[in-house]
C-alpha positions in Angstrom: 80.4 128.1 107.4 81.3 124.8 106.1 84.0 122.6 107.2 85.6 119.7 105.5 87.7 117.3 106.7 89.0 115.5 103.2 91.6 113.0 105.1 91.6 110.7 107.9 92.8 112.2 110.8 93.9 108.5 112.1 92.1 109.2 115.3 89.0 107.4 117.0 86.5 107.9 115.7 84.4 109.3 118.2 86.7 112.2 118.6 85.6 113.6 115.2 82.4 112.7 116.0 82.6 114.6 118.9 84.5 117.9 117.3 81.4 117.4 114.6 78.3 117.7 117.2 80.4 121.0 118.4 80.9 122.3 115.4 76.9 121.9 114.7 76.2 123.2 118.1 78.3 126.6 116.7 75.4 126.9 113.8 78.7 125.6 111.0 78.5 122.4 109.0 81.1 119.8 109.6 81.8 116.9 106.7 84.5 114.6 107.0 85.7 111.5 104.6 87.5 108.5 105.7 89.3 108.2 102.9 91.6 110.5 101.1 90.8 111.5 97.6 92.4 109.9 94.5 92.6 113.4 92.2 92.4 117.0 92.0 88.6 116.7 90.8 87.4 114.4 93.4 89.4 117.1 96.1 87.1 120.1 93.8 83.9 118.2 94.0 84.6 117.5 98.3 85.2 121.2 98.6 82.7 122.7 96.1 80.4 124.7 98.9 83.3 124.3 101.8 85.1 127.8 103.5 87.3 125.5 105.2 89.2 122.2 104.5 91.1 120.5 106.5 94.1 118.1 104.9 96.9 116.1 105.5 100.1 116.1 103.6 98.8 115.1 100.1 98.8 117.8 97.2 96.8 120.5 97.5 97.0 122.4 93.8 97.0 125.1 92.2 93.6 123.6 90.0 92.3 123.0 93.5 92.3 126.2 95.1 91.9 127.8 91.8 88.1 126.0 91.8 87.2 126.5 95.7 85.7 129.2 97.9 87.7 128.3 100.8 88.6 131.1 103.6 91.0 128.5 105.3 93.1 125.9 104.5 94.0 123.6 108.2 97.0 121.5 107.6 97.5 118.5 109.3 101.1 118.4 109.2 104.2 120.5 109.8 105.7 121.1 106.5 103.1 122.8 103.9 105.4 122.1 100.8 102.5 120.2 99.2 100.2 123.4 99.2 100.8 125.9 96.7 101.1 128.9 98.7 101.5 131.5 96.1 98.1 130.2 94.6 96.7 130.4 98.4 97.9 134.6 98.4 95.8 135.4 95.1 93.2 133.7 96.3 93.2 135.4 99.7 93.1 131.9 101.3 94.8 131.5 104.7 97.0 128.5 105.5 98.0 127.3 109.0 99.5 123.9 110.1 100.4 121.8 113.1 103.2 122.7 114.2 104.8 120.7 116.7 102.5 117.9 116.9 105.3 115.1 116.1 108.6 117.0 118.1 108.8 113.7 120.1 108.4 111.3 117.6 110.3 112.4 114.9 113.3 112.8 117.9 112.7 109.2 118.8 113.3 108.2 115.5 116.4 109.8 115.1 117.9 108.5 118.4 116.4 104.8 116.7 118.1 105.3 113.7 121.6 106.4 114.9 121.5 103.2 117.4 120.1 101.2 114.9 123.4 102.4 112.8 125.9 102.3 115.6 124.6 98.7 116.5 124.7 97.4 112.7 121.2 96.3 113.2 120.9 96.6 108.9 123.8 93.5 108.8 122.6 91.6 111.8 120.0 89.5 109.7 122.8 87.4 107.4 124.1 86.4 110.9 121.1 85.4 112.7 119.4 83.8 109.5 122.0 83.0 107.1 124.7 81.3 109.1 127.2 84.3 108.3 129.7 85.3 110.9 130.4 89.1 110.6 132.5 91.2 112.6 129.3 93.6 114.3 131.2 95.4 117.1 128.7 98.7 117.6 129.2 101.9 118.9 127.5 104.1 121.8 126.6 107.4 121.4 128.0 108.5 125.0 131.3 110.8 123.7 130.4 110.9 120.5 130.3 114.4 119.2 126.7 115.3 117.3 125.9 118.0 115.1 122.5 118.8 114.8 121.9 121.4 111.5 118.9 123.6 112.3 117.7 124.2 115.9 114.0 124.3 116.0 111.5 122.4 118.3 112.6 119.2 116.8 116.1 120.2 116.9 116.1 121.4 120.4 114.0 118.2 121.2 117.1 116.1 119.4 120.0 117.9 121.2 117.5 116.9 124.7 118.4 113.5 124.2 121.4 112.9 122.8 122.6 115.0 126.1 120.6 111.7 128.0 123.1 109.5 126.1 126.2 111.4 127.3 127.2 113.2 123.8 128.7 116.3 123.2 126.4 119.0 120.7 127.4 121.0 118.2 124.7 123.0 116.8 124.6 125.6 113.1 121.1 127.3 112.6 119.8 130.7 111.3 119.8 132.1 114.8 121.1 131.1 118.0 118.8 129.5 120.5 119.5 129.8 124.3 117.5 126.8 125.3 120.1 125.5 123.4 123.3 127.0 124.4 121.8 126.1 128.0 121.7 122.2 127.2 125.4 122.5 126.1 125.1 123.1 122.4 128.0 125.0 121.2 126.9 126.9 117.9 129.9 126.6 114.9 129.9 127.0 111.4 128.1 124.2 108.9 131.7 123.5 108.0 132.9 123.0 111.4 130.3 121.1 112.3 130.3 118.6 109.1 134.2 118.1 109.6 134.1 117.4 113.5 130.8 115.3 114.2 130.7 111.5 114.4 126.7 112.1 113.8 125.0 114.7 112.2 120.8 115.4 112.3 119.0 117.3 110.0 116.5 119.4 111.3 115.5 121.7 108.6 112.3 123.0 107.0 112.2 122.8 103.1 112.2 125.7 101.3 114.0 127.5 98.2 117.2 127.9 100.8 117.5 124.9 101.8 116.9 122.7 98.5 120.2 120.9 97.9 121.6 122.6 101.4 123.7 119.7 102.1 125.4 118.8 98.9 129.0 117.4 97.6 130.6 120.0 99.1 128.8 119.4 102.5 128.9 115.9 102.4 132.6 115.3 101.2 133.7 117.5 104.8 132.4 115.0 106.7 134.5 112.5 108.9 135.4 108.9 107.7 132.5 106.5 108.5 130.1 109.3 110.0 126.4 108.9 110.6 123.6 111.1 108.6 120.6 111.3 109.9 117.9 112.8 107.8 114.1 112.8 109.5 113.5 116.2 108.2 112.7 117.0 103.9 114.8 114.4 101.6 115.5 117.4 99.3 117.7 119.1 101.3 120.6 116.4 100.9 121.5 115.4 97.5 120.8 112.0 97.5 122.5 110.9 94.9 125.8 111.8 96.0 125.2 110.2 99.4 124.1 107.4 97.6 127.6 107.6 96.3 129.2 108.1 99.5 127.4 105.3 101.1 128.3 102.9 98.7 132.1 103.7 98.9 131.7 102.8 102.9 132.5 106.5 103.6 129.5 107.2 105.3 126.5 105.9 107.4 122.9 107.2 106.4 119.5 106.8 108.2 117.1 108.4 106.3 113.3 108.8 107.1 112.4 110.9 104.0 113.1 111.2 100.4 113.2 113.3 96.9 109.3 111.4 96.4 106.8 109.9 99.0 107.8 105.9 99.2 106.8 103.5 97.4 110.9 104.1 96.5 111.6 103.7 92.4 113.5 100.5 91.4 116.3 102.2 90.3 116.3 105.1 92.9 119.8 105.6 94.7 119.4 105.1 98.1 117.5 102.3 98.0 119.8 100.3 96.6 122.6 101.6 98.9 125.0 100.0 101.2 125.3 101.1 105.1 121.7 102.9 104.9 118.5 102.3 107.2 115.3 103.3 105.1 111.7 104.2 106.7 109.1 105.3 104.8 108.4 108.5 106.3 107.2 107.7 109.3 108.8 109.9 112.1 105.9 112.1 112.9 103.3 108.6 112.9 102.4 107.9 116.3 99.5 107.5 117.8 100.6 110.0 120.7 101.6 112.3 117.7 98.1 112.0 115.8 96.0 113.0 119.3 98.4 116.3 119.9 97.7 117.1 115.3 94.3 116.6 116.2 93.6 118.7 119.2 95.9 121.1 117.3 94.1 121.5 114.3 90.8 121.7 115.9 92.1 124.3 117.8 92.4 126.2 115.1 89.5 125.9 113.1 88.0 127.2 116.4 90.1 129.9 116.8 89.5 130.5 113.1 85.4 130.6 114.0 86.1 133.3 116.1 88.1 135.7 113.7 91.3 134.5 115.6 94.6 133.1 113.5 97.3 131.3 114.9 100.0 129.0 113.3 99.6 131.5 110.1 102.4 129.9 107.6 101.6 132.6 104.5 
């Protein structure tokens, strides 16, 4: 078989090179690019004799798979959004990701973000530059009640340390975890837990349920100058509204995520919005995070070579 790997992997170096020798060793072809590719056609003409490619989280079309040979697509990433799946099933293509890889690091973030946000580290240039004096008496998380919406590894991870920082969980997911009732969480309705925490998480994969799953509705139940955190998909929330909300100083926003990958548009909402911390999508990039995607999706493509599947996603 041959195996291409069309995106960086932001790993040393010699660890592909050494994945590559035992790939060749195996009696397969390896290829890899250090630089993603800048259209469908380039993606084709990369994959034109492949059985397997390995990506990242850039597009993966329709006209793509509809012009390859592959027996495996190896995603890079935890969501798989960017593939088209349905394309993937007529073309008898399997698709497995990484899941897991960045459960620490997208966590971390979120525990940034809210402290960031509790701290006012967003206001605390115009007084250390600008010879403002503002009024930037914080918050701590410890009693603080936190709703974390969806209760997956992330989630679970989440709920692990906001227990550290002494808060009380509230929880709403699909189905009930008992890791997590065994940390404290106490499972409640979305409502409930919109109208009673001082900081909610997002922790959701993005699908056709969950487009728009917190909306005006959802966002106008919760409390008076509460904190959203949103590491997860940027199209669950309608960002718009919390644009809105954010602006009228009703609500608090960290997001890490976004209806587009950043660069931002001028004239998009929340980046013009007051009380808001922005990242450019960058909870799952660590270095500690790209070593665990790589071992993971190495994994399996060797699984893969030996007519096993794991981490299916279609």
């Amino acid at each position: 078989m041959k195996i291409s790997l069309i995106d960086p992997l932001i790993v040393d170096n010699k660890i592909i090179e050494n994945h590559k020798k035992k790939i060749e060793d195996l009696g397969h072809e390896f290829e890899y690019f250090e630089k993603s590719a800048s259209s469908d056609d380039e993606i084709i003409e990369r994959l034109k004799d492949s059985d397997v490619a390995i990506i990242t989280n850039n597009k993966f079309s329709k006209k793509v798979i509809d012009n390859t040979n592959l027996k495996l697509i190896d995603v890079a990433f935890t969501g798989f959004n960017h593939v088209d799946i349905e394309a993937c099933n007529e073309n008898d293509i399997i698709v497995e990701n990484a899941s897991g890889y960045s459960d620490d690091s997208v966590a971390e973030l979120v525990i940034g973000l809210t402290i960031s946000l509790m701290r006012k580290f967003d206001q605390n240039k115009k007084n250390m530059f600008e010879d403002e004096s503002f009024n930037l008496l914080g918050q701590i998380i410890r009693g603080k009640t936190v709703g974390i919406i969806g209760t997956g590894k992330i989630g679970i991870r989440v709920i692990e340390l906001f227990k550290a920082f002494g808060a009380n969980i509230l929880a709403y997911s699909r189905s009930e975890k008992e890791k997590a009732k065994n940390l404290g969480a106490k499972y409640v309705s979305l409502d409930e837990l919109l109208k009673n925490s001082d900081i909610v998480s997002i922790h959701l994969p993005q699908n056709e349920k969950t487009l728009g799953f917190i909306g005006k509705n959802e966002l106008d139940l919760m409390k008076d100058k509460a904190i959203l955190i949103n590491c997860a998909r940027g199209p669950i929330v309608d960002n718009d509204y919390l644009a809105k909300l954010l602006n009228e100083d009703k609500l608090r926003a960290g997001i890490d995520v976004f209806d587009m990958e950043p660069p931002l548009e001028a004239d998009y909402p929340l980046r013009n919005a007051k009380n808001v911390l922005l990242t450019n999508h960058v909870g799952f990039f660590t270095k500690e995070a790209m070593d665990i995607r790589c071992e993971i999706v190495f994994d399996n493509l060797y699984k893969f070579l030996e007519g096993k599947i794991v981490n299916k996603v279609n």
